[in-house]
N, CA and C of each residue as an Amber inpcrd file, in Angstrom:
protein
   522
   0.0020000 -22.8300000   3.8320000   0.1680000 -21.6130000   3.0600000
  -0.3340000 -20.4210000   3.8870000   0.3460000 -19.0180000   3.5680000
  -0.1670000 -17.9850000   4.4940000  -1.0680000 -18.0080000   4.0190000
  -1.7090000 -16.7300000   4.8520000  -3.0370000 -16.0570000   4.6370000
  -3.3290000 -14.9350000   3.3710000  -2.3710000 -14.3840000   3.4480000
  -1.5920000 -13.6330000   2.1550000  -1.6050000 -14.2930000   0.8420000
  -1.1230000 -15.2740000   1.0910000  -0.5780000 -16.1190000  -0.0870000
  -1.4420000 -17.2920000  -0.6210000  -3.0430000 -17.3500000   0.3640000
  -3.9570000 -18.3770000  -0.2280000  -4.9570000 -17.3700000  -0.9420000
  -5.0320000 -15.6750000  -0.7030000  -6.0700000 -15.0070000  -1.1380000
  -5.5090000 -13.8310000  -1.9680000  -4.0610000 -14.0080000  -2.4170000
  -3.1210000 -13.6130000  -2.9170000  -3.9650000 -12.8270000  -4.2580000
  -4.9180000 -13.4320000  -5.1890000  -5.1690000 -12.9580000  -6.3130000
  -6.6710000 -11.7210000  -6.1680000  -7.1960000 -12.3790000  -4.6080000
  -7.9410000 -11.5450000  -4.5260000  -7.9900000 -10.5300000  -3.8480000
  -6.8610000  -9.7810000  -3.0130000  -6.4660000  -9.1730000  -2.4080000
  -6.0850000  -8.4100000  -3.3520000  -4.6380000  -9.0620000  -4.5240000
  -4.3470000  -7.6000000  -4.9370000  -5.2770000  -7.1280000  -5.9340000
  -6.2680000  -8.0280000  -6.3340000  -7.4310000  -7.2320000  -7.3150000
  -8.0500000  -6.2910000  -6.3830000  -8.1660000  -6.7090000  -5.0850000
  -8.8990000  -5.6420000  -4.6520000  -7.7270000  -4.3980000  -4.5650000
  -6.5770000  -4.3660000  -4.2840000  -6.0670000  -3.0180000  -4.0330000
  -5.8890000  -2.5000000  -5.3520000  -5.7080000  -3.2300000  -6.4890000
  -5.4650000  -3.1130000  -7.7000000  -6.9840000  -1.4570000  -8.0440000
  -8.2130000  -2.3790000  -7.9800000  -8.7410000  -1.6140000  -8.1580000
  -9.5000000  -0.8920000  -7.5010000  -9.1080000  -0.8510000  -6.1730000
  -9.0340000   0.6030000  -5.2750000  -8.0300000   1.7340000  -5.5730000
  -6.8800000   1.1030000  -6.3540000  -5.8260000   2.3780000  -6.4550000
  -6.7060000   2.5760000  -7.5540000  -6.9440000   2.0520000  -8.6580000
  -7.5860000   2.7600000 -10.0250000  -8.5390000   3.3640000  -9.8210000
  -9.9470000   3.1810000  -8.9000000 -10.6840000   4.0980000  -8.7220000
 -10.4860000   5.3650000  -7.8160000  -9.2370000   5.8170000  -6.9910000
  -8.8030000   6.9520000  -6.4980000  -7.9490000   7.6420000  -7.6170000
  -7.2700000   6.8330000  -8.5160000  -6.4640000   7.4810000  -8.8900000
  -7.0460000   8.1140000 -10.5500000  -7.7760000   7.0020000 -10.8680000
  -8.2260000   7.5260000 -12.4970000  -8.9190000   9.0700000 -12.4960000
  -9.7250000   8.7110000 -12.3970000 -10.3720000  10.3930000 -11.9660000
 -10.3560000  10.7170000 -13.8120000  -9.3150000  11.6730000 -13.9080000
  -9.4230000  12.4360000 -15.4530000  -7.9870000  12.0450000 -15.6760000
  -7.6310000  11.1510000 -14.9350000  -6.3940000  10.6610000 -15.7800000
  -6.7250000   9.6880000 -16.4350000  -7.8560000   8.7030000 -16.4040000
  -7.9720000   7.5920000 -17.1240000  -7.0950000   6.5460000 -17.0600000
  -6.3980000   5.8740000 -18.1340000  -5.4290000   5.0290000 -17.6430000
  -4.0330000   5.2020000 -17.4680000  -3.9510000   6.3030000 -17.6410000
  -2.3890000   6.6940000 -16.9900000  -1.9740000   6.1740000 -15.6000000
  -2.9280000   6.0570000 -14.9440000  -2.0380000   5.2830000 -13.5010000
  -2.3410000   3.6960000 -13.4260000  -2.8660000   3.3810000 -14.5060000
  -3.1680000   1.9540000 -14.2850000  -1.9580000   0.9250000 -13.6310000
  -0.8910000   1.0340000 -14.7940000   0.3150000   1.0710000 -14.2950000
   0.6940000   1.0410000 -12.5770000   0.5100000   2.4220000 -12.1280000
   0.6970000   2.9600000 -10.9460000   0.0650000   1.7920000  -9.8790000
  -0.8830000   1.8430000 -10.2460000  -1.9720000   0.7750000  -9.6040000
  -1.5820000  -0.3680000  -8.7390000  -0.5860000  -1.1760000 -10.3450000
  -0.4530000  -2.2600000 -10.0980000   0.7020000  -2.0890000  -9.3430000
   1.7700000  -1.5850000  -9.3790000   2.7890000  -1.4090000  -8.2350000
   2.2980000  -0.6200000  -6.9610000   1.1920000  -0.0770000  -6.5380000
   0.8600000   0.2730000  -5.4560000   0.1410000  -1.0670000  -4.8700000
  -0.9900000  -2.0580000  -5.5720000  -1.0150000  -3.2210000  -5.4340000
   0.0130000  -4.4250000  -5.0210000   0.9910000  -4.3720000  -5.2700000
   2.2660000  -5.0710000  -4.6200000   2.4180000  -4.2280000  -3.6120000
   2.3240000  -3.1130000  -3.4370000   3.5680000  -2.5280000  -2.2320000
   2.3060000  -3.4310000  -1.2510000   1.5030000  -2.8990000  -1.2990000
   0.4080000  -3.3620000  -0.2500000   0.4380000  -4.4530000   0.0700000
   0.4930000  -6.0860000  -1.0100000   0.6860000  -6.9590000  -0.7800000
   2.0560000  -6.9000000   0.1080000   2.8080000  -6.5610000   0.0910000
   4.5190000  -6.5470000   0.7140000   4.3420000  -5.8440000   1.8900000
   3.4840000  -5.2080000   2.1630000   3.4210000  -4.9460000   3.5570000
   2.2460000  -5.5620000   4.6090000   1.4330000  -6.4400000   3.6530000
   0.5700000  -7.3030000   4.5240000   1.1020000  -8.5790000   4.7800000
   2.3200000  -8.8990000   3.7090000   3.4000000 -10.1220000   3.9860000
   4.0770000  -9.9280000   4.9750000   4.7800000  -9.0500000   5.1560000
   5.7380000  -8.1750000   6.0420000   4.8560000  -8.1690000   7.8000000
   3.5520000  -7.9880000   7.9910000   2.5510000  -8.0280000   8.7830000
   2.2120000  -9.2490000   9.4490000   1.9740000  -9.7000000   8.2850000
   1.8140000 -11.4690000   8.5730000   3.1240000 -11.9140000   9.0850000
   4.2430000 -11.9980000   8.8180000   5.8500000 -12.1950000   9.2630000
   5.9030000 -11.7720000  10.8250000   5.0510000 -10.7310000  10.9150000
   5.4680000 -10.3180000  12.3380000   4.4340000 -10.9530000  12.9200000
   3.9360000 -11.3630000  12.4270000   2.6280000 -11.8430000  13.4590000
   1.4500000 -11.0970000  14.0790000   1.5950000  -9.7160000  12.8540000
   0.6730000  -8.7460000  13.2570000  -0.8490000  -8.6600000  12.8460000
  -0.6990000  -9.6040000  11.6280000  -2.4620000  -9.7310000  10.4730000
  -2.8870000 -10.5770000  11.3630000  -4.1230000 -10.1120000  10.8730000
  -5.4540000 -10.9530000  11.6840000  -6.1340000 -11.0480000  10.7070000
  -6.5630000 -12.6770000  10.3000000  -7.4410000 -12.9130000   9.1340000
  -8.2490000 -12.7920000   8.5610000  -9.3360000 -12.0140000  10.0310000
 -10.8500000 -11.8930000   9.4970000 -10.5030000  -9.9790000   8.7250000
  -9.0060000  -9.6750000   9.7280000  -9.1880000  -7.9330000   8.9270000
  -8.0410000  -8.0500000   7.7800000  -7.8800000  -8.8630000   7.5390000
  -6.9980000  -8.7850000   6.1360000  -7.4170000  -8.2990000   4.9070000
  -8.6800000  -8.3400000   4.4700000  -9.8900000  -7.8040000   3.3600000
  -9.4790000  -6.3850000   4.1150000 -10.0890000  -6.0320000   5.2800000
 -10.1480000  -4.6160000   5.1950000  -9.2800000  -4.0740000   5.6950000
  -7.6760000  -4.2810000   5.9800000  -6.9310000  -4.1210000   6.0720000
  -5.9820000  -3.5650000   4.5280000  -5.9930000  -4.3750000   3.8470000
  -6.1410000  -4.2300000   2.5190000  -6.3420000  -2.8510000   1.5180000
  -7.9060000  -3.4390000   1.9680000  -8.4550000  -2.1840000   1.5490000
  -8.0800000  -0.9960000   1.4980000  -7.9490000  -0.3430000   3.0150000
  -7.6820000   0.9400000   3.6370000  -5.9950000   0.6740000   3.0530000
  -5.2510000   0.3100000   3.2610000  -3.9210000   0.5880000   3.0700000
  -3.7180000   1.4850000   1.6750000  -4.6940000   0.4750000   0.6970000
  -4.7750000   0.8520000  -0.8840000  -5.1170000   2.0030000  -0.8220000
  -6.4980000   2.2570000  -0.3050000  -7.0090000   3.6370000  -0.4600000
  -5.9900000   4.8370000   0.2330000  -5.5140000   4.4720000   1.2590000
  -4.6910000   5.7600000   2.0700000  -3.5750000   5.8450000   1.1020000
  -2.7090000   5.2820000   0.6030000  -1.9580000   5.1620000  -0.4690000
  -2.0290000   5.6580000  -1.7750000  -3.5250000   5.0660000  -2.5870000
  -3.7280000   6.0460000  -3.5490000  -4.1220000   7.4530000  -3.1880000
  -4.9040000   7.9580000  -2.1130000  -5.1160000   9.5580000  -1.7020000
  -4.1230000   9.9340000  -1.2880000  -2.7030000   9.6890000  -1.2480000
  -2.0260000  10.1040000  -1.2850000  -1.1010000  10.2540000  -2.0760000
  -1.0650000   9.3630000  -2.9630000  -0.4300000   9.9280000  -4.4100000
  -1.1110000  10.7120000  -5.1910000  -2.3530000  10.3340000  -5.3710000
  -3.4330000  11.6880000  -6.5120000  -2.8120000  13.1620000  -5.9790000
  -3.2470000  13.0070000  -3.9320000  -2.9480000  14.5600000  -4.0770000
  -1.4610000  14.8560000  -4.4030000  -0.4290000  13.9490000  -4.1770000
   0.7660000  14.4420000  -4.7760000   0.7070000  14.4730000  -6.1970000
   0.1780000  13.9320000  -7.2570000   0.2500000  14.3390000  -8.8390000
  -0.9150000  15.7990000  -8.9140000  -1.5610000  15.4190000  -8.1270000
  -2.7190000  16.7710000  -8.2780000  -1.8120000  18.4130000  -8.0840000
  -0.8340000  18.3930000  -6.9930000  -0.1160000  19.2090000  -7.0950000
   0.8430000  19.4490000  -7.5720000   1.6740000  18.3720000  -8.6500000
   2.5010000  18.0670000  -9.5090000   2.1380000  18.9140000 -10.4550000
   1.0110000  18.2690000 -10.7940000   0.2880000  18.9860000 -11.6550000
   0.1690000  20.6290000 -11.7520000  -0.2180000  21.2570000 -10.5630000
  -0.8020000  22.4690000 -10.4080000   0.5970000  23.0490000 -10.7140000
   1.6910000  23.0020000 -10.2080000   2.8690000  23.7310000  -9.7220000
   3.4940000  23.3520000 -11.1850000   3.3880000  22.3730000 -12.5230000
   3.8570000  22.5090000 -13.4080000   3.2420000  23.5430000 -14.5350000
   1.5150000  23.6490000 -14.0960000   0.7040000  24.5340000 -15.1620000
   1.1490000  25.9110000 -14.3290000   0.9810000  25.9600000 -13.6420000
   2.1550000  27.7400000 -12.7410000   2.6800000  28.2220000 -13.2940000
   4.0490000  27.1920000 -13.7820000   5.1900000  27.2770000 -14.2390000
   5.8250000  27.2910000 -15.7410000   4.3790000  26.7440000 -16.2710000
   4.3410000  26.6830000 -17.9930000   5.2950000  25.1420000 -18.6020000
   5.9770000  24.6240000 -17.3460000   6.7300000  23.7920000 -17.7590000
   7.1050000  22.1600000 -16.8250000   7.0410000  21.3030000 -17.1370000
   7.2540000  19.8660000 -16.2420000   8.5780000  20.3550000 -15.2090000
   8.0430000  19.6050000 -13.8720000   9.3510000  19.9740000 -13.1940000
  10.0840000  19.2530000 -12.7600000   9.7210000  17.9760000 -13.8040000
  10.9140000  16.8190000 -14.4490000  11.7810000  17.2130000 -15.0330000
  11.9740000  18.4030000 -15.6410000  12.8850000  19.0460000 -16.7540000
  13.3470000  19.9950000 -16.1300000  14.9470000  20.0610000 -16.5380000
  16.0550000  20.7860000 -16.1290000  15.7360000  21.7890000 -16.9550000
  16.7580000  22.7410000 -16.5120000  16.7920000  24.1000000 -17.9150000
  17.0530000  24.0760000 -18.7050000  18.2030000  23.2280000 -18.8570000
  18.8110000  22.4950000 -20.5170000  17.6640000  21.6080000 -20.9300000
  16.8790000  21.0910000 -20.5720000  15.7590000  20.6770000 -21.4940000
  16.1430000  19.0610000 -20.8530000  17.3050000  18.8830000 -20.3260000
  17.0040000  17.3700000 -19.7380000  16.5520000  16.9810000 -18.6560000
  16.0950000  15.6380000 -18.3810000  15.7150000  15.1520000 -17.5350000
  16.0650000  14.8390000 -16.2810000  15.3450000  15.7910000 -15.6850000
  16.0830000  15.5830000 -14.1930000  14.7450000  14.6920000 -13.2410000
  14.9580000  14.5400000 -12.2030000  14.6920000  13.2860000 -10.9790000
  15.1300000  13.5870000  -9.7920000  14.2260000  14.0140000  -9.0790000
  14.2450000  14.6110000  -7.7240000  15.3930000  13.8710000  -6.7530000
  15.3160000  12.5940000  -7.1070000  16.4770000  11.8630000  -5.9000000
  16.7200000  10.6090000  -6.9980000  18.1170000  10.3710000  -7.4610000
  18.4300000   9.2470000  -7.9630000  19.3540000   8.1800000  -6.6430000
  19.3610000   8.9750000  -5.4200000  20.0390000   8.4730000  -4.6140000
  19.2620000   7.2210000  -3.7120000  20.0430000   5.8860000  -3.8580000
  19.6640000   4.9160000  -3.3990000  18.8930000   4.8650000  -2.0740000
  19.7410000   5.4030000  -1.0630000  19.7390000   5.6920000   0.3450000
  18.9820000   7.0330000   0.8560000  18.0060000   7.6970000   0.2090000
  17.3400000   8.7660000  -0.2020000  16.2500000   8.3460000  -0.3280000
  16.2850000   7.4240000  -1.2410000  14.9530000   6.2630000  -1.9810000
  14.5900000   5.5810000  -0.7160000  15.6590000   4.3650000  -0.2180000
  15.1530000   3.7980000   1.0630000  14.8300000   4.6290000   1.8400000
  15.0430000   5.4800000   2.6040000  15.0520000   6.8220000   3.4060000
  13.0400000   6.8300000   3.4400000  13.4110000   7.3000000   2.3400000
  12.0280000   7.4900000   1.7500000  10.4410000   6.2180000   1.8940000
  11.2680000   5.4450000   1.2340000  10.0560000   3.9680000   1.3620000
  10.0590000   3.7830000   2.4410000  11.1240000   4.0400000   3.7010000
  10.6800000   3.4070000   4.9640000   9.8230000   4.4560000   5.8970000
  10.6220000   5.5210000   5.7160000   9.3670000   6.4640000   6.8550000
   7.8630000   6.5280000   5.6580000   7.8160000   5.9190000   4.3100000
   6.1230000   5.8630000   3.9640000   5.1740000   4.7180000   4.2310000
   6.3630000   3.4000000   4.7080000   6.1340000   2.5010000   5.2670000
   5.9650000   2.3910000   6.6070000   6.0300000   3.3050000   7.4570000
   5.8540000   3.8040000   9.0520000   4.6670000   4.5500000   8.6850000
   4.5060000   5.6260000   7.8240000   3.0210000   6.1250000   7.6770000
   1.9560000   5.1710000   7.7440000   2.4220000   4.3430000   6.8810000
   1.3600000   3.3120000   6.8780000   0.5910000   2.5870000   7.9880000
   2.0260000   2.6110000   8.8720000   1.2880000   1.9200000   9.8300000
   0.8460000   2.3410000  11.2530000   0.8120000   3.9410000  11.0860000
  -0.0120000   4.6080000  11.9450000  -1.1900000   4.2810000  12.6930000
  -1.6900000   4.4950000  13.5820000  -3.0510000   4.4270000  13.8790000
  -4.0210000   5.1030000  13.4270000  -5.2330000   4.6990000  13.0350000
  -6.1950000   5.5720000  12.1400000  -6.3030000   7.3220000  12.6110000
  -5.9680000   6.9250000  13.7150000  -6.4610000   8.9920000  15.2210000
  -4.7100000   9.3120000  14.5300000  -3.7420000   9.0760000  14.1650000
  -2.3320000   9.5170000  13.6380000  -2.4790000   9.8660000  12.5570000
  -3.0580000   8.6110000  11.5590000  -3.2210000   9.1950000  10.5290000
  -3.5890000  10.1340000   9.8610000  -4.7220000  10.0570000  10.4390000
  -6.3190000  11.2890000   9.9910000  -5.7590000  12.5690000  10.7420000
  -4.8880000  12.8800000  11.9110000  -4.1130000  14.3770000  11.8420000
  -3.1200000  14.4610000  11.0680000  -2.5140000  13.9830000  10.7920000
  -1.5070000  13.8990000   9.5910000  -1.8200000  14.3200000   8.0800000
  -2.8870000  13.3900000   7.8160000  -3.2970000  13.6700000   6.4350000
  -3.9180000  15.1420000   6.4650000  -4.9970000  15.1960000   7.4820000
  -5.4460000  16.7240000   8.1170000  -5.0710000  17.9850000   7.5660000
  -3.7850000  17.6600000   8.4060000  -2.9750000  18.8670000   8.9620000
  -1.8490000  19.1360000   7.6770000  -1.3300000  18.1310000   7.3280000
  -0.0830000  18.0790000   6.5130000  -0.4290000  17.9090000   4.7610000
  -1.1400000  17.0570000   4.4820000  -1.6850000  16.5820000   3.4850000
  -2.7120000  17.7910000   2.8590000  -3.2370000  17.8100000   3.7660000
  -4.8870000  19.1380000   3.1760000  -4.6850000  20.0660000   3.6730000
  -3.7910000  20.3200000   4.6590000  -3.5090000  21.6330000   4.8200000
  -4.3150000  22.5430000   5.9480000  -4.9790000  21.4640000   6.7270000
  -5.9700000  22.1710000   7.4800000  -5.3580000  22.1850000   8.6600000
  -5.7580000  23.2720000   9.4220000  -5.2770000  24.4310000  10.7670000
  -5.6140000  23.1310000  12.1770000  -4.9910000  23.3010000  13.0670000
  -5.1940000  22.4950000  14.7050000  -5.9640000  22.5620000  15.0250000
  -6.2110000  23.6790000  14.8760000  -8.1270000  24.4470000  15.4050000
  -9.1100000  23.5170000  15.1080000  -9.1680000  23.5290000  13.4680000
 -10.3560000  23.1250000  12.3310000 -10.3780000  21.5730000  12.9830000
  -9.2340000  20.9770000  12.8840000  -9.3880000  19.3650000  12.9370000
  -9.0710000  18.9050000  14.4470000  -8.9570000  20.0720000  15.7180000
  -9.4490000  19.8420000  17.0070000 -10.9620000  20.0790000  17.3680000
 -11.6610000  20.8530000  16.7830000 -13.0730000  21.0550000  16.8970000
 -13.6690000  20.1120000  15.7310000 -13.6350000  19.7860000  14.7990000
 -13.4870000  18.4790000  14.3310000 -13.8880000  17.1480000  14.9760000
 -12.6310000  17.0530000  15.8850000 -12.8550000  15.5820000  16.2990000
 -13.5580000  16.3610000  18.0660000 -13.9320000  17.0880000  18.3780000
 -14.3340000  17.2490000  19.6980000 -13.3860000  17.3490000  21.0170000
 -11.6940000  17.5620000  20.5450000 -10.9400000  17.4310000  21.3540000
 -10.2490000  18.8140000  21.3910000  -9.1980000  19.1540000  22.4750000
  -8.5830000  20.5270000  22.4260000  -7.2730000  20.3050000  21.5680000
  -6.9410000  21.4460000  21.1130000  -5.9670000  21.3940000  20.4750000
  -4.7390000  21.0160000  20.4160000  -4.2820000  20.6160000  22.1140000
  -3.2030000  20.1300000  22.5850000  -2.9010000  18.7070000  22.2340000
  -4.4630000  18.0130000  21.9730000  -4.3710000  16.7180000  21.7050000
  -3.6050000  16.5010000  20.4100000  -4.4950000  17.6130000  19.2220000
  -4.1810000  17.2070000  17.9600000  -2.5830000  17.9780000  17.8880000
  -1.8870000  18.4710000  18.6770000  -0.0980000  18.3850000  18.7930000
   0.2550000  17.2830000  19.0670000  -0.5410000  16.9260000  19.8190000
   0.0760000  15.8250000  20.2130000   0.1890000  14.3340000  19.3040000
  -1.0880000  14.5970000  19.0370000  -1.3520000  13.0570000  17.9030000
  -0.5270000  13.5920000  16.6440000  -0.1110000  14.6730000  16.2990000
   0.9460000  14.9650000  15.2890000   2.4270000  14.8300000  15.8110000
   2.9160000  15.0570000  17.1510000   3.9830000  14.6140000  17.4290000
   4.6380000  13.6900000  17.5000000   3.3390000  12.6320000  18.0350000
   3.4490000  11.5060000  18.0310000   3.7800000  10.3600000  16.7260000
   2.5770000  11.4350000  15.3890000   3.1920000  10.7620000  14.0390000
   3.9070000  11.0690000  14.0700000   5.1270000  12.0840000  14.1890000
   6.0370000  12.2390000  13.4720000   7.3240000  11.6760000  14.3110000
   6.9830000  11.5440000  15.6420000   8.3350000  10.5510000  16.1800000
   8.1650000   9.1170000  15.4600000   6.6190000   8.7360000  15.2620000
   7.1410000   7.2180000  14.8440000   7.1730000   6.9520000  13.4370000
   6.9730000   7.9300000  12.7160000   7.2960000   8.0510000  11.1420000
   9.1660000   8.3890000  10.6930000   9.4050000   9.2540000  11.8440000
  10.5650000   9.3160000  11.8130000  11.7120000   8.2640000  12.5220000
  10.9050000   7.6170000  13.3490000  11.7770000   6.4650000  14.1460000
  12.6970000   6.8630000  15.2080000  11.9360000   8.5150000  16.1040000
  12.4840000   9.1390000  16.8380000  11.3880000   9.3190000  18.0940000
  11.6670000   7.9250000  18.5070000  10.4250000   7.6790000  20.0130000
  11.3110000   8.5580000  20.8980000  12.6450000   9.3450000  21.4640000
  12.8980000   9.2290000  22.6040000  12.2570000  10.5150000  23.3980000
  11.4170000  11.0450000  22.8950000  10.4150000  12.1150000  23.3460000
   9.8170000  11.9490000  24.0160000   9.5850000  10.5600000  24.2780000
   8.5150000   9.8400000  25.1180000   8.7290000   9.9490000  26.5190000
């Protein structure tokens, strides 16, 4: 049996409730839900890992872990600004003008589009990630998060270029 699949119940409890403690906050159990399908994705990409022959057993716990957590801080801050930009607006920006329900992308190939370059985020290197989330996510300047990490600013272009060729699946820059 994999490795995945012998610690299967305790793995996704743990991402289970790593997404709930990033995500509850003052939502309470509204993302519980959320949770548990961010808990699978995670499992599905440490299966997917293991397949390639990329997990290593002793970091599978904290492999885990971090996936959950980078995952839920990144959905909170996307509902956090969901949020902000609907109280702006006086109104959900799920809702059309006619009062129905609209959905940012019902398009299949939009959707995949989507799950796969968040599935390349994922598997960034921690120095990719952390300018990414930085820079893109929080919004903070080259400057701030080159004096930051002790490096010049050319680096942190660079460690952002670099996410974004392999998030995008556009190495030939290299």
């Amino acid at each position: 049996m994999s490795i995945v699949g012998q610690n299967y119940d305790e793995l996704f409890g743990m991402a289970k409730s790593c997404a709930v403690a990033k995500l509850g906050g003052a939502a309470g159990q509204d993302y519980a839900y959320l949770a548990e399908d961010l808990a699978q994705d995670v499992i599905v990409l440490l299966l997917e890992k293991e397949a390639e022959g990329t997990l290593v057993e002793s970091e599978v716990f904290g492999l885990c872990k971090r996936m959950a957590e980078l995952r839920s801080i990144s959905l909170h801050k996307l509902e956090t600004r969901r949020r902000e930009i609907e109280q702006e607006n006086g109104e959900s920006i799920n809702s059309g003008l006619d009062g129905s329900r609209e959905y940012l992308s019902a398009d299949p190939m939009e959707i995949m589009a989507y799950e796969e370059m968040r599935s390349r985020l994922d598997e960034l290197s921690p120095k990719l990630y952390n300018a990414v989330e930085r820079h893109y996510i929080d919004g903070r300047s080259v400057t701030d998060i080159a004096e930051e990490d002790g490096v010049s600013e050319d680096v942190i272009y660079k460690r952002l270029q670099r996410a974004r060729d392999e998030v995008t699946g556009d190495n030939n820059n290299e």
